[in-house]
C-alpha positions in Angstrom: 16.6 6.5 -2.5 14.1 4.5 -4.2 14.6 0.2 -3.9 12.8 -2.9 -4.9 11.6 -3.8 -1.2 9.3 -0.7 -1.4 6.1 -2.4 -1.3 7.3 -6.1 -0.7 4.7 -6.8 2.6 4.1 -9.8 2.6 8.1 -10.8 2.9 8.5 -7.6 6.2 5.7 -9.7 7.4 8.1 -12.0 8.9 9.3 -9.6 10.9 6.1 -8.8 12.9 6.1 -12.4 14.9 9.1 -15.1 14.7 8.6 -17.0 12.1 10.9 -19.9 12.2 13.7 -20.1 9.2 13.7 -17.5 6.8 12.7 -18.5 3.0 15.7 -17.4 0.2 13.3 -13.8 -0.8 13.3 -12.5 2.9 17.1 -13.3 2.9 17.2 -11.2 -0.3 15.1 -8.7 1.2 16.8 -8.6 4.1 20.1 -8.0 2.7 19.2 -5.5 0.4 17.6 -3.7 3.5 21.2 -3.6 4.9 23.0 -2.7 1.8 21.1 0.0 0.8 21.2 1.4 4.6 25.4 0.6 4.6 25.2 2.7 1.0 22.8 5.6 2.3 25.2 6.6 5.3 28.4 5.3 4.5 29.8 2.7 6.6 30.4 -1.0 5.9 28.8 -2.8 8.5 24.7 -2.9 9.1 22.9 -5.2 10.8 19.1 -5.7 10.8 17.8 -7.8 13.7 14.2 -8.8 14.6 12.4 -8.6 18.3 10.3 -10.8 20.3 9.2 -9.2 22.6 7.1 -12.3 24.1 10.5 -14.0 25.3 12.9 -10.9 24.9 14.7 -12.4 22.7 16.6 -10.8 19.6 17.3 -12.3 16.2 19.5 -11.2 13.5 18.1 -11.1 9.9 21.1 -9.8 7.7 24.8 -8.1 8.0 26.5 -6.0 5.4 29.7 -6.0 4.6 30.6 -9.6 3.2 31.6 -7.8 -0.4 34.9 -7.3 2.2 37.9 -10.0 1.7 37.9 -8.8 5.2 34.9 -9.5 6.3 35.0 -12.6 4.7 37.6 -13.6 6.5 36.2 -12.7 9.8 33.6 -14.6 9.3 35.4 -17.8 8.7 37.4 -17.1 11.8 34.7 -16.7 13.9 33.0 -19.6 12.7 36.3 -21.5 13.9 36.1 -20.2 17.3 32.6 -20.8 17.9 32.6 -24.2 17.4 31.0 -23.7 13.5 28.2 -21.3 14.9 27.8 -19.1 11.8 27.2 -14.7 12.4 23.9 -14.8 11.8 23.1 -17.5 14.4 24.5 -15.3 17.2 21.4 -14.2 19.5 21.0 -11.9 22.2 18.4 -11.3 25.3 17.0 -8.0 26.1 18.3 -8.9 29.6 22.0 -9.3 29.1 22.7 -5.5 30.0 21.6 -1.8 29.4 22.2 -1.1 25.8 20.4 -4.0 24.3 17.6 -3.4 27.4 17.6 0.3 26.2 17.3 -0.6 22.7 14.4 -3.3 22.4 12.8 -3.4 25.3 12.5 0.4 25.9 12.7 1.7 22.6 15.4 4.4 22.7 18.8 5.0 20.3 21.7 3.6 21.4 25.7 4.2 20.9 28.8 3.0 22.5 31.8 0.9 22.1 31.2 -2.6 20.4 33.0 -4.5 23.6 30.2 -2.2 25.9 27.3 -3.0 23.7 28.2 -6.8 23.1 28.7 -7.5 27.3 29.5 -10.4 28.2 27.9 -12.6 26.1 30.2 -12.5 23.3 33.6 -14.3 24.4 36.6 -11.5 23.9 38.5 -13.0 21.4 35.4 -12.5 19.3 35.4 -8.8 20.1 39.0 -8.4 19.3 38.1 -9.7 16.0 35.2 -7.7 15.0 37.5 -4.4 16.4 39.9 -5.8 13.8 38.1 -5.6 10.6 37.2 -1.9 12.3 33.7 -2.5 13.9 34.3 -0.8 17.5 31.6 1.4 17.4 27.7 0.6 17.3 24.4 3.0 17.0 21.6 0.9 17.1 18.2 2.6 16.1 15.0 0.8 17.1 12.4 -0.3 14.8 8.7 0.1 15.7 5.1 -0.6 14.2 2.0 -0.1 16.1 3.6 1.2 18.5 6.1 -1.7 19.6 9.7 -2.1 18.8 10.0 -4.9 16.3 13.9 -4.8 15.6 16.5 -2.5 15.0 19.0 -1.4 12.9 22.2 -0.8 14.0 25.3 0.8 12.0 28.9 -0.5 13.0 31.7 1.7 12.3 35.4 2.3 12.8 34.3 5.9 14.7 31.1 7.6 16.0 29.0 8.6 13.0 28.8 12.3 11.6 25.9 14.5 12.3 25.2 13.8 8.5 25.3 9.9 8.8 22.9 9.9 12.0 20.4 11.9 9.9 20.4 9.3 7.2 20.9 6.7 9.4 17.5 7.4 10.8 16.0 7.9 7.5 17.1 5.0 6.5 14.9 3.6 9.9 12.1 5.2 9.2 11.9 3.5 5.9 12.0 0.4 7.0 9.6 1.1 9.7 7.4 2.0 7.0 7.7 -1.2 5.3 6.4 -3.0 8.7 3.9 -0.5 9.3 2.4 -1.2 5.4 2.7 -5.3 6.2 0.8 -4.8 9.6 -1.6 -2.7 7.6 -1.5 -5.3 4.8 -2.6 -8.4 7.8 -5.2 -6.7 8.9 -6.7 -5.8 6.0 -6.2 -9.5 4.8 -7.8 -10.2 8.1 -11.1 -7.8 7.6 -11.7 -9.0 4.1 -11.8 -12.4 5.6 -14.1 -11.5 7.9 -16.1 -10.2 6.0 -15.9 -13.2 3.5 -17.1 -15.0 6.0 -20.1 -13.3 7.0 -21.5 -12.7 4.2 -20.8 -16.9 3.6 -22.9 -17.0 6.8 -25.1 -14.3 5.9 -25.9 -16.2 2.6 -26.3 -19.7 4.4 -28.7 -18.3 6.6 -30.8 -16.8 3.7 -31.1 -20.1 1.9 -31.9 -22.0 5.5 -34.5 -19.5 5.8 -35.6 -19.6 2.2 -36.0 -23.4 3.0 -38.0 -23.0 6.0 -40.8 -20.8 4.7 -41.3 -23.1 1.1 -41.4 -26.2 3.4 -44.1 -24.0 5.8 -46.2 -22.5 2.7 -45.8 -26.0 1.0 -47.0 -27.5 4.3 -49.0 -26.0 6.6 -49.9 -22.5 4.9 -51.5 -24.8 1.6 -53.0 -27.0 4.0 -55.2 -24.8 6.2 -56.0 -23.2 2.5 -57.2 -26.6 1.2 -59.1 -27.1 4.4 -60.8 -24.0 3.8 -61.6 -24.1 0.5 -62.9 -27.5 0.8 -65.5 -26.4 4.1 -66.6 -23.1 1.4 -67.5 -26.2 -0.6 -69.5 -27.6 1.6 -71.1 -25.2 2.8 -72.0 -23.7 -1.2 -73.3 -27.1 -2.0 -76.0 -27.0 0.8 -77.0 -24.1 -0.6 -80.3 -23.5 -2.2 -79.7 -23.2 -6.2 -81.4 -19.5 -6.4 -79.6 -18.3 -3.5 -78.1 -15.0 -4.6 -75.1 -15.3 -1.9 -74.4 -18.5 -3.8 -73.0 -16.6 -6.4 -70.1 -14.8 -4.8 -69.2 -17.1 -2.4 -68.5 -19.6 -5.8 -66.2 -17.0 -6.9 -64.5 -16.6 -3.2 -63.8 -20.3 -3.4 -62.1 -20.1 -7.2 -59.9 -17.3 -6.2 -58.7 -19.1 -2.9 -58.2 -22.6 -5.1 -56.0 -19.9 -7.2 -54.2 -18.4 -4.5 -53.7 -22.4 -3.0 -52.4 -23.8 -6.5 -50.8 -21.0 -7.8 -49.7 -18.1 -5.9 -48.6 -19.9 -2.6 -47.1 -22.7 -4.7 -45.0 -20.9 -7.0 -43.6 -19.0 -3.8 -42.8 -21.9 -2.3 -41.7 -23.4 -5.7 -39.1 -19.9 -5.8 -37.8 -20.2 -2.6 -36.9 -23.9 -3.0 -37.2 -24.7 -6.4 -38.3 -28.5 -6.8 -36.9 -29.0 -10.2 -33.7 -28.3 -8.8 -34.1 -32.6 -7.9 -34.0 -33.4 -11.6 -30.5 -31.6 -12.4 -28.9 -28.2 -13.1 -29.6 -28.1 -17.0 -33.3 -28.8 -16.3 -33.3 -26.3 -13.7 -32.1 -23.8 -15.9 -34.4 -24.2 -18.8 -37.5 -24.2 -16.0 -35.9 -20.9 -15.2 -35.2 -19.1 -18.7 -38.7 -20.5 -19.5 -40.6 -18.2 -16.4 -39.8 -15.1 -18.4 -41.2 -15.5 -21.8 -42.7 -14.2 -24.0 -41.2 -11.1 -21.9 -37.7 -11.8 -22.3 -36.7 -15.0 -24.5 -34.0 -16.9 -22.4 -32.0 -19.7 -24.4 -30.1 -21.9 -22.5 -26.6 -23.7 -24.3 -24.2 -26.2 -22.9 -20.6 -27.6 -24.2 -20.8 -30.2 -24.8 -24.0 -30.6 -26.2 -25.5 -33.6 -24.6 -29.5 -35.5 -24.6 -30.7 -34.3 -22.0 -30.6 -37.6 -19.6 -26.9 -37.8 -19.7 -25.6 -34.2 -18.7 -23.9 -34.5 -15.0 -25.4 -34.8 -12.0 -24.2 -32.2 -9.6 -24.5 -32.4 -5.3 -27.1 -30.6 -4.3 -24.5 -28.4 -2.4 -23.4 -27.1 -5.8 -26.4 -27.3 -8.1 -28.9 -24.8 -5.7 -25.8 -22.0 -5.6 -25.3 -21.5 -8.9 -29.1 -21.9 -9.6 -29.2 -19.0 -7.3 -26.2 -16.8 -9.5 -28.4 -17.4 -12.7 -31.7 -16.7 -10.9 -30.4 -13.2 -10.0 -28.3 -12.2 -13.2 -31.6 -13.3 -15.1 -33.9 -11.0 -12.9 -31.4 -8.1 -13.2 -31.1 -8.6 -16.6 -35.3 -8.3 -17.0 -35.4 -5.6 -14.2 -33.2 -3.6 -14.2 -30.9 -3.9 -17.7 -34.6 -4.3 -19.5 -33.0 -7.6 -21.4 -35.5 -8.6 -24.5 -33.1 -11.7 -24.6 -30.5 -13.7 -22.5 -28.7 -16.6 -22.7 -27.5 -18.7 -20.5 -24.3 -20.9 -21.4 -23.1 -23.8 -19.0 -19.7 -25.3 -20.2 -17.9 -28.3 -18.0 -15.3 -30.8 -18.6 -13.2 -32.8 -15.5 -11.1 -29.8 -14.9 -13.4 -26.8 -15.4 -16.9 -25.9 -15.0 -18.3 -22.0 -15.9 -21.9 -20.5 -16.2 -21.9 -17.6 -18.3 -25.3 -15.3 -18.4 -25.2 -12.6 -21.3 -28.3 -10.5 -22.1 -28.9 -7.5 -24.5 -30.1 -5.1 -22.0 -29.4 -1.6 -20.6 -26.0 -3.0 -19.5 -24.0 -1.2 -16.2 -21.6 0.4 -15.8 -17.9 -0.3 -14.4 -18.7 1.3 -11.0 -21.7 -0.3 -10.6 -20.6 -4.0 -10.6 -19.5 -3.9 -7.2 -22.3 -2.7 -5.5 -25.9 -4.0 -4.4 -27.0 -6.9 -2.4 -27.9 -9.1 -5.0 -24.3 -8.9 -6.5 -22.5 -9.2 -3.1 -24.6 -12.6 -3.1 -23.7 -13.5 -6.3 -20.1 -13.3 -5.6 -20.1 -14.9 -2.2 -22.2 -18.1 -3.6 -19.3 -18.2 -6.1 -16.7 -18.0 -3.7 -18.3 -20.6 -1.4 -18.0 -23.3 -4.0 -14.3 -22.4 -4.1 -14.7 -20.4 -7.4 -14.9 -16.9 -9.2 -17.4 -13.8 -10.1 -17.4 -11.5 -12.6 -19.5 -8.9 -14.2 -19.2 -6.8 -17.0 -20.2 -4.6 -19.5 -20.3 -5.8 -22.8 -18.8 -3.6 -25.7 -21.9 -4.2 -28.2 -24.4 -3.7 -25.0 -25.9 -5.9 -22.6 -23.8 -7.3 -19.7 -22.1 -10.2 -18.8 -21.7 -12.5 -15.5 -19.9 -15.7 -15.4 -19.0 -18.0 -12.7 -15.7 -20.3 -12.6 -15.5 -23.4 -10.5 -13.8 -26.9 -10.1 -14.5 -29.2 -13.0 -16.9 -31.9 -12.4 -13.8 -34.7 -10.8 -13.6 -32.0 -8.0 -17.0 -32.5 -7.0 -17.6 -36.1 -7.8 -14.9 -36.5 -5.0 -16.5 -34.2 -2.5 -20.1 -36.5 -3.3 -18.2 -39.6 -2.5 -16.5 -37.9 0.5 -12.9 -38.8 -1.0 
């Protein structure tokens, strides 16, 4: 028998720990747990009921049977005699006596008489009543996931049930067992991909920091001791005699390692922590669209179209991650999709803020978008800033990334530390 709680974890979730008062879709759940169980094996009465097994205490979640006049009726009268305590409030203890101790706290099937299984903890008046809407007998079937009993479900009848009914009476378990076991499943996979989440957050934290560190050491001490050096080659050319054919070469020693100062270990350092980033994320992103030409021709767009001195000014928090996301979907573009041109489009209002990168390259396929470092950092950047990734292929060629975040209020307010 197929049902709509097939599949509905994240409601049977409550039923792995307490969770205080159930919301109306778990009560719907619930019940329709019980009423397709009472319809499976043919009895009126079903009761699902949840385990702690922390405190021992038991819990009941839903009861069939209130389409009864009957039953209806019960219910009011034993809501008289209890002093307005309602059915569903009633609790037990896996210490009140052997059947409920067999049940929850060992794990085995139960039967027996309703005034045997009930003890002493429900007055007798009450037992005379449920006997007379023709509950007297009870098989309770435990409910386990990882291994532990988490409830049960327990069929009340007028009589023993048929070989037949106990069959689908414990089909009828099983399927709800599987709808725990799936939930479970469901947490800790919830669990692992926030894990994972998080270390790669870490992971890309880390990167930057280090990024950081080794622009401010080649910016600092690395160009230095080059400086130093190049300016004692000076010195030591101009004492030099004029003809001296060593003068030559070492002239040419102290060009390249001026070159290698100014240019090679300054536009590392100027990668690793770009300076322009200072001045603003639309300047940034023509400085960076403007390091591949004439190779690839980046054009860089905004909406709405502002002079240049007015376009917002981003935290620094924000502005170097997505410098990062269009740094690497221009380099894969060039690399690896072989992009003659890109384009970069940055579109913000109050509410909304994207970065869209399209380029008419090689493209990638489906498959492909989830994999490889760079990507994984892509995504985790635009997760950090509390936003979205995607990549695609695009139908006339060429792919597509584009970032989504908060509009430009959110982080005004995180600047000002509202």
């Amino acid at each position: 028998m197929k049902s709509r709680w097939h599949g509905r974890n994240q409601l049977a979730q409550n039923l792995l720990a307490y969770a205080g008062p159930l919301t109306r879709d778990q009560h719907e759940l619930y019940r329709e747990i019980v009423e397709n169980a009472r319809l499976a094996v043919g009895v009126h009465w079903v009761q699902l009921t949840q385990y702690v097994p922390d405190t021992g205490d038991v819990r009941q979640l839903a009861i069939s049977g209130f389409h009864l006049p009957r039953m209806r009726r019960a219910a009011r009268a034993f809501s008289r005699l209890m002093g307005g305590m309602q059915l569903l409030d009633v609790t037990a203890n896996v210490s009140e006596n052997a059947f409920v101790h067999g049940l929850y706290a060992e794990g085995l099937e139960i039967e027996g008489r309703e005034r045997d299984v009930t003890g002493q903890r429900v007055p007798r008046v009450v037992v005379n009543l449920a006997e007379s809407v023709g509950m007297r007998w009870m098989m309770g079937f435990p409910l386990k996931a990882g291994g532990q009993v988490r409830g049960s479900l327990n069929f009340h009848s007028a009589k023993p049930l048929t070989s037949r009914q106990r069959i689908v009476a414990r089909a009828m378990t099983r399927q709800v067992e599987l709808l725990f076991e799936n939930a479970e499943l469901s947490q800790d996979l919830a669990q692992s991909v926030q894990d994972l989440r998080a270390a790669q957050t870490q992971l890309m934290l880390e990167e930057d920091r280090i990024k950081s560190e080794l622009a401010m050491e080649l910016h600092g001490r690395v160009q230095t001791r080059l400086l130093i050096l190049w300016r004692r080659l000076n010195r030591v050319i101009a004492s030099m005699d004029p003809d001296d054919p060593q003068r030559g070469p070492l002239e040419a020693i102290a060009e390249n390692l001026d070159q290698i100062r100014d240019v090679d270990v300054r536009g590392v350092s100027h990668r690793l922590a770009p300076p322009i980033l200072a001045a603003g994320l639309y300047p940034s992103l023509l400085f960076l669209g403007s390091l591949y030409y004439p190779e690839m021709d980046v054009t860089v767009t905004t909406d709405p179209i502002l002079d240049p001195r007015e376009y917002p000014d981003l935290p620094p928090e924000v502005r170097f991650p997505l410098y990062r996301i269009v740094e690497e979907a221009l380099a894969n573009a060039y690399h690896h999709g072989h992009a003659k041109h890109a384009g970069v489009h940055w579109a913000f209002s109050a509410d909304h803020l994207t970065l869209t990168v399209r380029d008419d390259g090689a493209g990638m396929s489906a498959e492909a978008a989830g994999e490889g470092l760079g990507l994984v950092g892509m995504r985790t950047r635009a997760q950090y800033l509390g936003g979205t990734f995607a990549i695609q292929p695009m139908r006339e060629g060429g792919c597509e990334v584009s970032v989504s975040l908060p509009g430009l209020d959110a982080w005004k307010e995180m600047e000002s530390g509202d």
